[in-house]
BALOBA-1460 file (C-alpha; in Angstrom, 3 decimals):
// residues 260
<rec num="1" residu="x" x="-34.632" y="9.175" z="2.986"/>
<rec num="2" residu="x" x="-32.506" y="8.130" z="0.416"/>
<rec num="3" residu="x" x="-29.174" y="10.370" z="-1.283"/>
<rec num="4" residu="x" x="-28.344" y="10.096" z="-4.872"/>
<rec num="5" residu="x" x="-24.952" y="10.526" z="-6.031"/>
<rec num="6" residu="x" x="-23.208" y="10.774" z="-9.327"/>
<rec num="7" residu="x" x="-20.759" y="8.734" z="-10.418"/>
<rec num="8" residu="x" x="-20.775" y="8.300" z="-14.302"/>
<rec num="9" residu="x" x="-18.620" y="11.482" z="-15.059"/>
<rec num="10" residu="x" x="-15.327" y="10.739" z="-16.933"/>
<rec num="11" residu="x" x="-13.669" y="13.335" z="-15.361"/>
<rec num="12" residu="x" x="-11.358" y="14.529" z="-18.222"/>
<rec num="13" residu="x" x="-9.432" y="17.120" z="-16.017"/>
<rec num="14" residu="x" x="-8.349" y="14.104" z="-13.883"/>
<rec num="15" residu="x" x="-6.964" y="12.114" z="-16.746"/>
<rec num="16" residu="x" x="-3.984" y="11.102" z="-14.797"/>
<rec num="17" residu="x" x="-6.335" y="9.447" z="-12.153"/>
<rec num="18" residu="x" x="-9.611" y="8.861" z="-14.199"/>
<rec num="19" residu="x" x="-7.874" y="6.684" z="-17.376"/>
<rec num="20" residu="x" x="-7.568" y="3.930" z="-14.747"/>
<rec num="21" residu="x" x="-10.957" y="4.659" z="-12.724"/>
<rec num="22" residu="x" x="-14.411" y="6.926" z="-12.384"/>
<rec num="23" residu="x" x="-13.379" y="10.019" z="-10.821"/>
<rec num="24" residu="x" x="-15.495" y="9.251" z="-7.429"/>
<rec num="25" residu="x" x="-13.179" y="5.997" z="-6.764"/>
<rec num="26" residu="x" x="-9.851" y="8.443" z="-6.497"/>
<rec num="27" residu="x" x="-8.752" y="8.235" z="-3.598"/>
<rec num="28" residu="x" x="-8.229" y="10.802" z="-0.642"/>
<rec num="29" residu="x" x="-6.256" y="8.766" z="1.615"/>
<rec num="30" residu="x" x="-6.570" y="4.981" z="1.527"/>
<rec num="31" residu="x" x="-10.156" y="5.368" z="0.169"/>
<rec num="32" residu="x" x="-12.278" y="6.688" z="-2.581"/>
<rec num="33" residu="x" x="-14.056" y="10.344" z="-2.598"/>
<rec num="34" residu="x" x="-17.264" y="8.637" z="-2.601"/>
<rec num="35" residu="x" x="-16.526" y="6.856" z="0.393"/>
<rec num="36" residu="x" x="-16.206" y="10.266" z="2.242"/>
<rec num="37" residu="x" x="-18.979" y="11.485" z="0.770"/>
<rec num="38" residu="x" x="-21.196" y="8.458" z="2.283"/>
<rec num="39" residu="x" x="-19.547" y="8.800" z="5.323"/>
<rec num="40" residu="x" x="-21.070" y="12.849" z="5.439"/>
<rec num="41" residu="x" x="-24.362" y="11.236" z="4.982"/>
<rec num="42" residu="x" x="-24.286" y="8.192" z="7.161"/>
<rec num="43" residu="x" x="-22.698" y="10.231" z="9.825"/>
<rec num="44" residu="x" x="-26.374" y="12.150" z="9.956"/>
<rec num="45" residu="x" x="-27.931" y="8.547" z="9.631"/>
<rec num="46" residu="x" x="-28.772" y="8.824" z="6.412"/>
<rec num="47" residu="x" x="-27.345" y="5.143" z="5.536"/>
<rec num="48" residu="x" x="-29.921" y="4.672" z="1.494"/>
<rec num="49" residu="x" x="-27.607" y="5.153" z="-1.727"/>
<rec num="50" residu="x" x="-28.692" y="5.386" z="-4.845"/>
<rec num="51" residu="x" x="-24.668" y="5.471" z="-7.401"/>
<rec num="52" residu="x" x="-26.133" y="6.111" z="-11.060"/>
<rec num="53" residu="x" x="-22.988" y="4.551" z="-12.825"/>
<rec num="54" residu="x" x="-21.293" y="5.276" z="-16.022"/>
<rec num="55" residu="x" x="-17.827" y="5.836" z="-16.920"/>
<rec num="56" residu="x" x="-16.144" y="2.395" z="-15.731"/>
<rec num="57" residu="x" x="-19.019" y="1.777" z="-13.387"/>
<rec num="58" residu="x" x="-17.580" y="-2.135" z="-12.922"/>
<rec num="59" residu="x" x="-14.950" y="-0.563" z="-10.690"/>
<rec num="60" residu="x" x="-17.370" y="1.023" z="-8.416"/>
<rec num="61" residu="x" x="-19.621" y="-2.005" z="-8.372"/>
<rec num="62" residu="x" x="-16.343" y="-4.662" z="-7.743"/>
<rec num="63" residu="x" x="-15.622" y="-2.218" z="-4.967"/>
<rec num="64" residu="x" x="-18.616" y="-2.498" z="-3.099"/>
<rec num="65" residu="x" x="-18.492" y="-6.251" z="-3.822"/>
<rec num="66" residu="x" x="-15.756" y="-6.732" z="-2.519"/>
<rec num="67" residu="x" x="-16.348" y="-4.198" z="0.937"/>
<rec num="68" residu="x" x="-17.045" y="-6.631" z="3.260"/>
<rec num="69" residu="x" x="-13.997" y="-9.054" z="2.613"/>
<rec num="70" residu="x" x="-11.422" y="-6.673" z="1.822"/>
<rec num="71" residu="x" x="-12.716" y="-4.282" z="5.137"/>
<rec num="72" residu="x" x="-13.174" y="-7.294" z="7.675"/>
<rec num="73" residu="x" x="-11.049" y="-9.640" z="9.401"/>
<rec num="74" residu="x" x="-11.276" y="-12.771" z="8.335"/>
<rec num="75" residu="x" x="-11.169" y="-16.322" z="9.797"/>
<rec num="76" residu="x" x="-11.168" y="-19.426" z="6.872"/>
<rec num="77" residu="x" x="-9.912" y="-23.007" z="6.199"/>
<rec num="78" residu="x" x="-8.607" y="-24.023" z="3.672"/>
<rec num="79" residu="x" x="-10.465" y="-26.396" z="1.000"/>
<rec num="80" residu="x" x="-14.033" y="-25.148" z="2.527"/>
<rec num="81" residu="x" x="-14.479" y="-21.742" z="1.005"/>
<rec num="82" residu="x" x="-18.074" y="-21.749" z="2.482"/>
<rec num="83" residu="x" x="-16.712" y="-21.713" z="5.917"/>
<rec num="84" residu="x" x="-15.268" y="-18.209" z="5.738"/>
<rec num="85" residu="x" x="-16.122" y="-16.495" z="8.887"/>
<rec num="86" residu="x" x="-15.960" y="-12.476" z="8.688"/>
<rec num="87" residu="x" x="-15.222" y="-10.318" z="12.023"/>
<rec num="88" residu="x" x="-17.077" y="-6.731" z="11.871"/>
<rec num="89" residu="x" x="-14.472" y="-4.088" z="11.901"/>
<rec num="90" residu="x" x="-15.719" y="-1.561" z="9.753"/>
<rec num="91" residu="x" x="-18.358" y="1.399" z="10.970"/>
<rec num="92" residu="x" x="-20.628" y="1.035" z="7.377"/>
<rec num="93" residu="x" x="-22.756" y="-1.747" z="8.383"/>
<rec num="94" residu="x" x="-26.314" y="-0.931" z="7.648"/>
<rec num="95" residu="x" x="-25.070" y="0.766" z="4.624"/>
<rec num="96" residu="x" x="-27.829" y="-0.045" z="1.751"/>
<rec num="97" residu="x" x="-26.487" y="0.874" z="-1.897"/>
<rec num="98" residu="x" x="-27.836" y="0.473" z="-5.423"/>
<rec num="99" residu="x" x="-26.174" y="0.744" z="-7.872"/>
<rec num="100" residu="x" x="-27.781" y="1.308" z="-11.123"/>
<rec num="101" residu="x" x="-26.053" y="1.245" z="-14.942"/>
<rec num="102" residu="x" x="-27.384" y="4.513" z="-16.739"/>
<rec num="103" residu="x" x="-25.328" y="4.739" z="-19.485"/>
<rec num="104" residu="x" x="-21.285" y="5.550" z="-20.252"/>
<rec num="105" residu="x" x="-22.539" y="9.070" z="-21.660"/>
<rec num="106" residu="x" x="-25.783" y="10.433" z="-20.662"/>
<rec num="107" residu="x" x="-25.705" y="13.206" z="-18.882"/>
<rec num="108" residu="x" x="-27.024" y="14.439" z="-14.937"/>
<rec num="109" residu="x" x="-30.418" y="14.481" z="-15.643"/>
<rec num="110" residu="x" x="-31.073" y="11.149" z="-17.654"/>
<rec num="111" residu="x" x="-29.105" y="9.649" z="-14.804"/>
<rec num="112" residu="x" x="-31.126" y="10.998" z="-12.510"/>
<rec num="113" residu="x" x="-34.308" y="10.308" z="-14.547"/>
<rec num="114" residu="x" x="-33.374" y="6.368" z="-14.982"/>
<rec num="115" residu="x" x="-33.150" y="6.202" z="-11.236"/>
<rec num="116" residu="x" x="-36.558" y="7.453" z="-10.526"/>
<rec num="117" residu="x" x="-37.801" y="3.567" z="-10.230"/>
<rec num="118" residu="x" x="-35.397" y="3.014" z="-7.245"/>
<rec num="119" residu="x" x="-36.826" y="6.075" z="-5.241"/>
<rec num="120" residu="x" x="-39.286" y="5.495" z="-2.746"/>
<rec num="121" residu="x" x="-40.075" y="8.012" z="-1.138"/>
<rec num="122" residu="x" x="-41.607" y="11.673" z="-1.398"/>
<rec num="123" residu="x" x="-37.937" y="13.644" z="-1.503"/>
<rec num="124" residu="x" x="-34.552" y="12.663" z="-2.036"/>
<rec num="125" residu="x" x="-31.060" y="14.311" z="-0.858"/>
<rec num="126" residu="x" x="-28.435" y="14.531" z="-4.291"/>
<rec num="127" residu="x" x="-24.694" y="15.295" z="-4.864"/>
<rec num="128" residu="x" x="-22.115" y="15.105" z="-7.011"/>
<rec num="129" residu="x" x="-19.486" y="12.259" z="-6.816"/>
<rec num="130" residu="x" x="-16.695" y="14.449" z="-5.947"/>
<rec num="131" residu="x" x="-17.123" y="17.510" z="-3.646"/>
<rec num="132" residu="x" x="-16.988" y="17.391" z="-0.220"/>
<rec num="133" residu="x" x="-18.390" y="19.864" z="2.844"/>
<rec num="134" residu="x" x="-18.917" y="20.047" z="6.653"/>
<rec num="135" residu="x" x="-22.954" y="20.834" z="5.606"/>
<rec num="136" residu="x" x="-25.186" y="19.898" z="8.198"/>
<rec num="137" residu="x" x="-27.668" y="17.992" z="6.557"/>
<rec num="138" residu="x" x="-30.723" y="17.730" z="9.211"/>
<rec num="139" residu="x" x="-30.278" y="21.832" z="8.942"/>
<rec num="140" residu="x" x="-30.574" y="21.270" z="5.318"/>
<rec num="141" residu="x" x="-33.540" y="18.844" z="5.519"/>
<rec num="142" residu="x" x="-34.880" y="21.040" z="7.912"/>
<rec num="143" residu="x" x="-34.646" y="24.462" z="5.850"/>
<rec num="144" residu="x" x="-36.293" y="22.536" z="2.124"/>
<rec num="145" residu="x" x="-39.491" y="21.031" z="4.188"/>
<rec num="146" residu="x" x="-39.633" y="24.884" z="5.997"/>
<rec num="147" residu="x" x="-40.162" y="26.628" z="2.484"/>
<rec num="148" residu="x" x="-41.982" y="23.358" z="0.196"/>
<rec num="149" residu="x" x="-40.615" y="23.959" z="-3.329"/>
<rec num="150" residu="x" x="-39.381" y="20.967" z="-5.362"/>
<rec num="151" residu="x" x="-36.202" y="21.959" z="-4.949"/>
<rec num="152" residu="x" x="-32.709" y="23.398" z="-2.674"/>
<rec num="153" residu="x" x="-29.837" y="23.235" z="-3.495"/>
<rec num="154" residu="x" x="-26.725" y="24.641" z="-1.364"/>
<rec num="155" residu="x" x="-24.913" y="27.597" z="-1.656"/>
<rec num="156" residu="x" x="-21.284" y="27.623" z="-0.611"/>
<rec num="157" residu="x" x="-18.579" y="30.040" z="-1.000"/>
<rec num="158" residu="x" x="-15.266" y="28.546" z="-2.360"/>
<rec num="159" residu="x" x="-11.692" y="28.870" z="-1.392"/>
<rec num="160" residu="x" x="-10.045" y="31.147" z="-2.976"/>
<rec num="161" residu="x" x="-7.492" y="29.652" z="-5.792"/>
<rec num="162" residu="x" x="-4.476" y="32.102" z="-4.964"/>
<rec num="163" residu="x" x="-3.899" y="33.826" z="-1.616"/>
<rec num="164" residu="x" x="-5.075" y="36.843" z="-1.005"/>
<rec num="165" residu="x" x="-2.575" y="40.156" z="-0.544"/>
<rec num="166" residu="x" x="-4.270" y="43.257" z="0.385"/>
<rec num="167" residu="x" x="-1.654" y="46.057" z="-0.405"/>
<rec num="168" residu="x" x="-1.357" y="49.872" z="0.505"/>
<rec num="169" residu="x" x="1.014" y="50.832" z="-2.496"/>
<rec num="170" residu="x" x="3.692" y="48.859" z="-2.941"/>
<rec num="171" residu="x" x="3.449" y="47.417" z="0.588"/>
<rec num="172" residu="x" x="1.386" y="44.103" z="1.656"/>
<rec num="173" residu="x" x="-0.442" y="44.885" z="4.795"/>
<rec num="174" residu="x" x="-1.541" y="40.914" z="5.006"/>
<rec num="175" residu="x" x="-1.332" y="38.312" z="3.550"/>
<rec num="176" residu="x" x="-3.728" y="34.718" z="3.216"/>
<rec num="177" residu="x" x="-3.339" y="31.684" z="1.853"/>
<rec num="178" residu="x" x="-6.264" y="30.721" z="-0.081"/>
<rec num="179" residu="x" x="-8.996" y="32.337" z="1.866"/>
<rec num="180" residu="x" x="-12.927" y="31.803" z="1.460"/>
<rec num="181" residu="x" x="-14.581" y="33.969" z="-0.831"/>
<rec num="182" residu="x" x="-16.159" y="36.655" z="1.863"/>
<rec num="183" residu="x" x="-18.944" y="37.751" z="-0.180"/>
<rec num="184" residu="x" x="-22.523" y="35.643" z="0.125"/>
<rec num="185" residu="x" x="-22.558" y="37.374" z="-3.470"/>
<rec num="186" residu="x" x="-20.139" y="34.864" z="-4.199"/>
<rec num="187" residu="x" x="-22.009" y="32.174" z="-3.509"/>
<rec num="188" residu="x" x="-21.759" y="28.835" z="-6.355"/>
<rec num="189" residu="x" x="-23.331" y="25.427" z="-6.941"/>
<rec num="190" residu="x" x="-22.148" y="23.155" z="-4.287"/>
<rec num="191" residu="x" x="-24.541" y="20.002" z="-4.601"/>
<rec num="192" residu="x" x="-26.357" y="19.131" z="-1.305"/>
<rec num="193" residu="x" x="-29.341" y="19.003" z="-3.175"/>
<rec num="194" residu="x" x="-32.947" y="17.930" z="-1.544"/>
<rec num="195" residu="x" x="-35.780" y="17.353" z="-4.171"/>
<rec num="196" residu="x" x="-38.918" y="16.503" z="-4.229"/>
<rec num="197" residu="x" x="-40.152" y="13.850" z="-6.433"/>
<rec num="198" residu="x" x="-42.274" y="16.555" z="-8.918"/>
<rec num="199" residu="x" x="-38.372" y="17.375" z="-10.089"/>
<rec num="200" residu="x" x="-38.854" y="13.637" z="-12.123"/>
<rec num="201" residu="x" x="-41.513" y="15.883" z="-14.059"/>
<rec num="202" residu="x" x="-38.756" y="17.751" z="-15.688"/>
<rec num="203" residu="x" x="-36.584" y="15.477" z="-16.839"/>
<rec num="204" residu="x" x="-35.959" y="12.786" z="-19.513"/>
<rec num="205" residu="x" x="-34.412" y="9.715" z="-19.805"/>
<rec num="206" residu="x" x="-32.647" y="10.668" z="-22.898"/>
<rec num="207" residu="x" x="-28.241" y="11.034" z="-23.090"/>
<rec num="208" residu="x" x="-28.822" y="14.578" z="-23.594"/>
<rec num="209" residu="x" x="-31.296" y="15.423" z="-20.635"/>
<rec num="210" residu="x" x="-28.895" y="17.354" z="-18.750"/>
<rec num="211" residu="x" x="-29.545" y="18.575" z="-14.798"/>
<rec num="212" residu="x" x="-28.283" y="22.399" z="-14.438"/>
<rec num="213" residu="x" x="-28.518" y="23.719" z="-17.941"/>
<rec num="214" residu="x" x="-32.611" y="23.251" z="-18.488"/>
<rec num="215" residu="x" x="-34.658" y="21.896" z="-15.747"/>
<rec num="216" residu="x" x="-32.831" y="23.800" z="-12.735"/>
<rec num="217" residu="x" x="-33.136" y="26.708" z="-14.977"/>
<rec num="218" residu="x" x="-37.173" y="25.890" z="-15.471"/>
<rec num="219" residu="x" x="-37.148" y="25.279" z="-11.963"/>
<rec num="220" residu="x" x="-35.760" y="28.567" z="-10.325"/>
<rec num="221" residu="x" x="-37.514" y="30.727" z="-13.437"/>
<rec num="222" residu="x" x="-40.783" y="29.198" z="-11.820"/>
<rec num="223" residu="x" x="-39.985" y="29.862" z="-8.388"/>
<rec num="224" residu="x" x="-39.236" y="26.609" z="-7.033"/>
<rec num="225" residu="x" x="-35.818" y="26.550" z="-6.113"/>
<rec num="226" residu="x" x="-34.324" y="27.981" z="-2.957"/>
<rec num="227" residu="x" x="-30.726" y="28.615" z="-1.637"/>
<rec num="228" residu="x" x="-29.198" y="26.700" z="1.629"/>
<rec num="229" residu="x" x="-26.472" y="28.998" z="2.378"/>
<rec num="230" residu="x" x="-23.392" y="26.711" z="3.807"/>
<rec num="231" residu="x" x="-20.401" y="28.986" z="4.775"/>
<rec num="232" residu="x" x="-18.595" y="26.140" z="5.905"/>
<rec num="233" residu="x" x="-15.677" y="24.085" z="4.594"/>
<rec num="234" residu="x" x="-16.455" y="22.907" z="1.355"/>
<rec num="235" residu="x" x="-14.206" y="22.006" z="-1.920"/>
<rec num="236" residu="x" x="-14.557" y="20.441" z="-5.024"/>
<rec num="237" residu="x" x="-11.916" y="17.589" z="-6.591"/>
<rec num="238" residu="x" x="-11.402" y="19.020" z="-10.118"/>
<rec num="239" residu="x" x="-7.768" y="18.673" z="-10.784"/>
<rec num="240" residu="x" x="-4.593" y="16.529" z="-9.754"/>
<rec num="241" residu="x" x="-4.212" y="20.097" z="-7.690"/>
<rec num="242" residu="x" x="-7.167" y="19.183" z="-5.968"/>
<rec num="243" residu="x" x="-6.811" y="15.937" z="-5.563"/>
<rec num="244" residu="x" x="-3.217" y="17.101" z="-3.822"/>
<rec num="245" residu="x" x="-4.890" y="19.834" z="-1.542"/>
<rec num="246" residu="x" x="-7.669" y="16.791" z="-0.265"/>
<rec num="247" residu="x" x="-4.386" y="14.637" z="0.738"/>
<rec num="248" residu="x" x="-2.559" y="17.078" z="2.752"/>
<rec num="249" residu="x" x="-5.689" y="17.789" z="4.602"/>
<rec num="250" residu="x" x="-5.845" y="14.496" z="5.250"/>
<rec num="251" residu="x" x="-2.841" y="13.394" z="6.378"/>
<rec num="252" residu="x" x="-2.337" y="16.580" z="8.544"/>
<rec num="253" residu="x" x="-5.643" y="15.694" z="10.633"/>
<rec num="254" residu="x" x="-7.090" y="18.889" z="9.236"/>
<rec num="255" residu="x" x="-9.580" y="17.454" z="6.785"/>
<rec num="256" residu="x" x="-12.790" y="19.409" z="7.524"/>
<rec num="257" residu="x" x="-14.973" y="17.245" z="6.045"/>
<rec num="258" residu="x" x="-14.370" y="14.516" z="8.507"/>
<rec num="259" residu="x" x="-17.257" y="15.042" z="11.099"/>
<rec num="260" residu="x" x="-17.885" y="11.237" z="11.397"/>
């Protein structure tokens, strides 16, 4: 089973962050988004990337270059570079990644398309490069081979953006600091795809060939997308706000996202 994410988004709301570097290689502590990301995956044992690069892809491929020396302790002398000797400290061995050029500007679903030749097998788990959730993903596997469509996607509810007062007049009864949307009404696009491979069938390799606005559309018109409902933690890196928010979670051991 291998999971696709993308990482060739400019991420123009990020501009403080993404002038220097792809929005997935911002980092929420001492390492990138995607890193997390992985982490939700491999934590399942789902260790088979597929990055479709774009925006300043280099940076993403110099940093998984570069993993093993700059994660490892090392033992070396001096004049024999071939004698470096590496000591496994790092929890990402096994870790298989490709990492595939599809273009500075083309959008989801010509990245996804131009991937197709690295995918092996009959389905394939997506996500974006920059959201991250407490989903379990064997429940997820579990529920898309249960109903056999080409496609799931899951359904989360957000955080709220402001807290929440609920007043009687002029008086607050409560108050709640950026609460979860309570309605399963409310319910948005929060990656965690699984596809089958017939999803190849609706897409292009062209720039334009975008993911949500045609072939999901096609898709769920012809019955063939369903809804994993996640009601978990789960937030999306959009802003420097964001990227704030991720931090404090972090460093305050409250980082739901961390189930590795």
């Amino acid at each position: 089973m291998q999971t696709i994410i993308f990482c060739g988004g400019s991420g123009t709301r990020l501009r403080e962050e993404t002038e220097y570097r792809p929005k997935p290689m911002v980092n929420i502590g001492k390492r990138p988004i995607l890193w997390h990301i992985m982490k939700i995956f491999a934590c399942y044992g789902y260790q088979n990337f597929i990055l479709p690069l774009g925006y300043k892809g280099n940076i993403i491929k110099d940093y998984f270059l570069r993993y093993e020396t700059m994660n490892n302790d090392l033992t070396l002398e001096l004049g024999r570079p071939e004698a470096i000797q590496m000591h496994n400290c790092h929890d990402e061995a096994g870790w298989r990644i490709t990492l595939a050029d599809t273009g500075e500007h083309t959008l989801k679903g010509g990245r996804l398309k131009r991937v197709q030749r690295y995918v092996s097998g009959d389905e394939f788990m997506l996500t974006y490069g920059d959201g991250v959730a407490d989903v379990d993903i064997n429940k997820l596997l579990e529920f898309h081979r249960s109903h056999g469509k080409i496609a799931t996607v899951t359904g989360v509810r957000p955080l709220a953006r402001f807290g929440e007062l609920n007043a009687q007049g002029d008086r607050v009864v409560s108050f709640r600091e950026k609460p979860q949307i309570a309605s399963h009404d409310g319910l948005i696009n929060g990656g965690f795809f699984v596809f089958s491979r017939a999803v190849f069938d609706y897409l292009t390799p062209e720039d334009n060939c975008d993911l949500e606005h045609g072939p999901l559309e096609v898709i769920a018109a012809a019955g063939e997308l369903k809804v994993f409902r996640h009601d978990g933690f789960w937030y999306c890196m959009d802003t420097m706000r964001d990227v704030d928010v991720l931090n404090r979670m972090w460093e305050q051991g409250q980082a739901e996202w961390k189930i590795w």
